[in-house]
Structures are given as C-alpha cells and as structure tokens.
C-alpha positions in Angstrom: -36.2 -23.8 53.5 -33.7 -23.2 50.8 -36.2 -24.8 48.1 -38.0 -22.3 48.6 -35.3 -19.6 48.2 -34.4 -21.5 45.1 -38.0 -20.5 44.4 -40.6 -20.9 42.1 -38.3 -21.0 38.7 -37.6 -24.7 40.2 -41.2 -25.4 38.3 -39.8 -24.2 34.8 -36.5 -26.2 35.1 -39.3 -29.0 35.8 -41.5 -28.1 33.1 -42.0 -31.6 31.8 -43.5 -32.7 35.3 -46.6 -29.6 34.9 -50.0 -30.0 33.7 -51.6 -29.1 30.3 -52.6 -26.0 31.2 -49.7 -24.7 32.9 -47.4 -25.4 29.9 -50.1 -23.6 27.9 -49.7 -20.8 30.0 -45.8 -21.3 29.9 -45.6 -21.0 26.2 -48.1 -18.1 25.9 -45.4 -16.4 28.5 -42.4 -17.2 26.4 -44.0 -16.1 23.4 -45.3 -13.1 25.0 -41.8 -12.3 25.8 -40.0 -12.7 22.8 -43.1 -10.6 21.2 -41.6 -8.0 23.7 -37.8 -8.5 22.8 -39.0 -7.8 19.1 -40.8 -5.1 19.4 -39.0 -2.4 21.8 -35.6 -4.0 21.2 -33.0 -2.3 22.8 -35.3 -0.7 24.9 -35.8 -4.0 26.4 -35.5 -4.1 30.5 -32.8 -6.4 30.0 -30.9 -4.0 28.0 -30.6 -0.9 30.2 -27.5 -2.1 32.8 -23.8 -1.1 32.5 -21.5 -2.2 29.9 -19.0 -5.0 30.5 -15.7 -3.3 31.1 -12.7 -5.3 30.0 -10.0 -6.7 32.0 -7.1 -4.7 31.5 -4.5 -7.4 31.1 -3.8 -10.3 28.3 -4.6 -13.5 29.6 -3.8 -16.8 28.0 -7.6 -18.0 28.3 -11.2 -16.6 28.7 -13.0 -16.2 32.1 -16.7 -17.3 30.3 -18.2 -20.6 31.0 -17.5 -22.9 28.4 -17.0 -20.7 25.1 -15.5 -17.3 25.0 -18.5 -16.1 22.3 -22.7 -15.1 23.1 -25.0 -18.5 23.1 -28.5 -18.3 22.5 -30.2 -19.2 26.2 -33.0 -19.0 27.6 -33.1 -15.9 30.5 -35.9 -15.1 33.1 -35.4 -11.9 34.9 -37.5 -9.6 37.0 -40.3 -12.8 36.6 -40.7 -12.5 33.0 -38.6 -15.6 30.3 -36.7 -14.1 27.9 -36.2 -17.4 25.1 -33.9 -16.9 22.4 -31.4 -14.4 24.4 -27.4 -13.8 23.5 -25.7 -14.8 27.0 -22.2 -15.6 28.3 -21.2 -16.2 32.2 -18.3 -14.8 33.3 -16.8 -17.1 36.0 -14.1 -15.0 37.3 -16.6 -11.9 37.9 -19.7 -13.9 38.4 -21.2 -11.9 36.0 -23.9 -12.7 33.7 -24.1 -10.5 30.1 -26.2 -10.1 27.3 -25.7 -9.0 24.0 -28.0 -6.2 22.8 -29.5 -5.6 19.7 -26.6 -3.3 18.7 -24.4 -4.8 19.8 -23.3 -3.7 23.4 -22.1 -6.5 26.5 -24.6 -5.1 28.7 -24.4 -6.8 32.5 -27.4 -8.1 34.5 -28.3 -6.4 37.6 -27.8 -10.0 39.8 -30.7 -9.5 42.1 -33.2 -9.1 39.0 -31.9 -12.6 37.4 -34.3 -15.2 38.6 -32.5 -17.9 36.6 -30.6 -18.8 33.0 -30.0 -21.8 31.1 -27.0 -22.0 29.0 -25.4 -25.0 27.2 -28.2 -27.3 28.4 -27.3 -26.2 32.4 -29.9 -24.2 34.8 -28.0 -21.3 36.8 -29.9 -19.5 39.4 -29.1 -16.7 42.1 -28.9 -18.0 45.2 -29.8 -16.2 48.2 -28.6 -16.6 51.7 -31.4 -18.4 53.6 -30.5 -18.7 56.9 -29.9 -22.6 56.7 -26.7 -24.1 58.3 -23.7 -24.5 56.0 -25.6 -22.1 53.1 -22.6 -20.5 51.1 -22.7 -17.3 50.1 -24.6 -15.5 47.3 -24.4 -15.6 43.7 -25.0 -18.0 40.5 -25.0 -21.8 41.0 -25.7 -24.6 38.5 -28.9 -26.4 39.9 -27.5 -30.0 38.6 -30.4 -32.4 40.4 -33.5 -31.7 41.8 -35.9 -34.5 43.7 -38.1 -34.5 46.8 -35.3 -34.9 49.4 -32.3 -33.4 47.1 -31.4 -30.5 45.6 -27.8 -30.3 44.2 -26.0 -27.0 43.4 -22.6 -26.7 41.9 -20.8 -23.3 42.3 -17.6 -22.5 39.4 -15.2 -20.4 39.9 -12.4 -18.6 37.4 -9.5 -17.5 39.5 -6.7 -15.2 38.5 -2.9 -17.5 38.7 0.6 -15.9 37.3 1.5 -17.3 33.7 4.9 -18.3 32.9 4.3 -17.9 29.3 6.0 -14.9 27.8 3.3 -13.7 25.6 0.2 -13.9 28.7 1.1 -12.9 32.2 -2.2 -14.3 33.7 -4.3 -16.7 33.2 -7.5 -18.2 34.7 -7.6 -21.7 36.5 -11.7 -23.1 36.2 -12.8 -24.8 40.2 -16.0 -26.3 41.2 -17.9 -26.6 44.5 -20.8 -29.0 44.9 -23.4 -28.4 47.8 -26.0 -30.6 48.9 -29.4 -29.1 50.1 -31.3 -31.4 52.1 -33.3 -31.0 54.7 -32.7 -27.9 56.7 -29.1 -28.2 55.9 -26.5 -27.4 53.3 -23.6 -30.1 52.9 -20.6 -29.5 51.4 -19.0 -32.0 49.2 -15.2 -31.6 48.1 -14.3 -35.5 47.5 -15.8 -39.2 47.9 -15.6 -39.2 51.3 -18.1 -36.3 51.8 -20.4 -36.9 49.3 -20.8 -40.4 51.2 -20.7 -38.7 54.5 -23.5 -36.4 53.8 -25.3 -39.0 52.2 -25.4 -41.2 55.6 -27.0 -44.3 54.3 -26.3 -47.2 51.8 -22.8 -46.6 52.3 -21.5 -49.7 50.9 -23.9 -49.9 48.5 -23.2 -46.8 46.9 -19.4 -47.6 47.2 -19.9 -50.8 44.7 -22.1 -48.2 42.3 -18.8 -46.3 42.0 -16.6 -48.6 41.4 -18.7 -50.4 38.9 -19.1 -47.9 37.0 -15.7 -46.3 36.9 -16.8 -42.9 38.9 -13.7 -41.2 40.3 -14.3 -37.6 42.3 -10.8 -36.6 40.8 -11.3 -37.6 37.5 -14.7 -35.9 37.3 -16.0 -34.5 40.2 -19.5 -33.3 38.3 -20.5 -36.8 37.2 -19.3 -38.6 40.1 -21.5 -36.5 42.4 -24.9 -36.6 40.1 -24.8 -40.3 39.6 -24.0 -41.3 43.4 -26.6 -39.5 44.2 -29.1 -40.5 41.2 -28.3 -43.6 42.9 -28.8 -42.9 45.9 -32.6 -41.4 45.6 -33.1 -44.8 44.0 -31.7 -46.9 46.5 -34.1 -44.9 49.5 -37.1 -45.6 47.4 -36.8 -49.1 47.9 
C-alpha cells in the first residue's frame, strides 16, 4: 500500500507521536549528521551531484517554491537527516538543490531524497505503487496524515508567454491534491470531488464549509485539509 511507499520517513514527520527512546535515538541521528556536514564539508554525499544550470531566458518571476533565495531545511537523503541544510525547490524542473559550502547550486539525485521539509511543509518522493489512480513520480507535499488518510499535494511551475516587454516568459504556480485511502488514489480538483471521494457525511461536511467560509477557488489548500480534518473527526464518532 502507498503508506508504505511513502515509507518509513512518515515516522519523523510524526516525531511527536514516538517514544522516549526513539526521539533519543532521533536526535543522536541529527546530531550525528550535522557532526558529519561539519567535518567533511563539501565532501559531503550531498554535495557531489551536478550543478544547477540556468534557464536561458528572463522571466518575469522565479520557478522556486515560495522564495527565490536558499532556506535553511531540514533534508534526509540516502537514510541519513541532514538538519540545518541550504535548500530551494524548483517547481518548474522539480528539482530540489542545495547550497554547498562554497557556494555551488548542487542538484539532488531524486531517487536518493527520502524527504525535505521547507517553510514548515514535508515534501517526499513519491514512487509509483501500483495502486489505482497513483500519479506519477516525483516530489509531493504530504499535507495530512491519519490512520485512513494520507493527503499529498503536487505544485507545479509552468512556462506561459509574457506580454510584458522587458520578460518574454513567465511561470504560472498549479496545485493538485490526491487522496490516498485505502488501496486507492483519489483525485481532487474542486468541491465536488473532494466530497465525492470522501463518500460519507456529505451534508455534514457541506455545512462545515460554509460555516466556515472554505471556498475550493479561493484556496484550494485550506479548503481540502480542513474538510477533511473534519471529516476524520466526524467518522470517529
């Protein structure tokens, strides 16, 4: 099953629900890794990839997820956490890079990045699993995760023709939500799907919404956590 697939880094975006001992072990891990970063420095694993290569064109905006500049994140690839790392996502090349000690945009190999968390979000590589209705591989932002849920949201930079003189391009931000439940992958692209693949308390969910003011075209994102925050409370009852 895909939570599974999404693995076993599900337990450190979790870390609050694990025992003692394990967050012992946790920290010892993340200190054990930064002890690592600091000593071989850009020798580091995570410093041997290509270099980002630049566009080639002026665009009126930035392809990165939320800031155009490196943010300090937390990175855990080929099984080892990486805190304190320089990281930006580029959306339009699904790319994730990391600044090295001197300096250079190096780019993850994507098959070694278990998962990242930048700005406060948890992005993993997904994996095809077989599933029905799985989409295809690359980096998703793991919004919820409960017994019976698991929530991805998949954002995209696309290339559209600029009317502005100066910039010929520029890049237009989308978002995808799936839900994982079951043995099944559902798609949701407005209210009426997310309600759809949600099946029950229909009408109950519909007052949530309006009561508190959630509109899929206004912002998709919050609309789709909180209906279905509200929904894993509603089937525990």
């Amino acid at each position: 099953m895909s939570r599974f697939v999404i693995g076993w880094f599900l337990i450190v975006f979790s870390w609050h629900h694990l025992s003692a001992q394990d967050s012992l072990l946790l920290q010892k891990t993340e200190r054990y890794a930064a002890g690592y970063l600091k000593t071989v420095v850009s020798y580091a694993t995570i410093f041997s990839g290509n270099r980002e290569q630049p566009l080639g064109f002026s665009t009126s905006n930035h392809p990165y997820f939320k800031e155009q500049d490196f943010t300090t994140g937390r990175l855990s690839y080929d099984g080892i956490i990486y805190p304190g790392v320089h990281l930006r996502w580029d959306l339009y090349k699904d790319q994730l890079i990391v600044l090295s000690p001197n300096n250079y945009n190096i780019v993850l190999q994507s098959v070694n990045v278990n998962f990242f968390e930048i700005y406060g979000y948890h992005v993993f590589q997904l994996l095809p699993d077989g599933l029905a209705g799985c989409p295809s591989a690359g980096y998703y932002i793991l919004l919820y995760s409960a017994d019976n849920y698991f929530l991805l949201e998949k954002l995209t930079n696309s290339l559209q023709e600029e009317n502005i003189k100066k910039y010929r391009y520029n890049f237009n931000l989308s978002s995808k939500f799936y839900l994982q439940k079951e043995d099944a992958y559902y798609k949701i692209q407005n209210r009426r799907t997310l309600l759809n693949c949600l099946e029950t308390h229909r009408n109950e969910l519909k007052h949530f919404m309006r009561s508190h003011h959630l509109r899929y075209k206004k912002d998709a994102e919050k609309t789709v956590l909180e209906t279905i925050r509200e929904h894993e409370k509603l089937s525990r009852r």
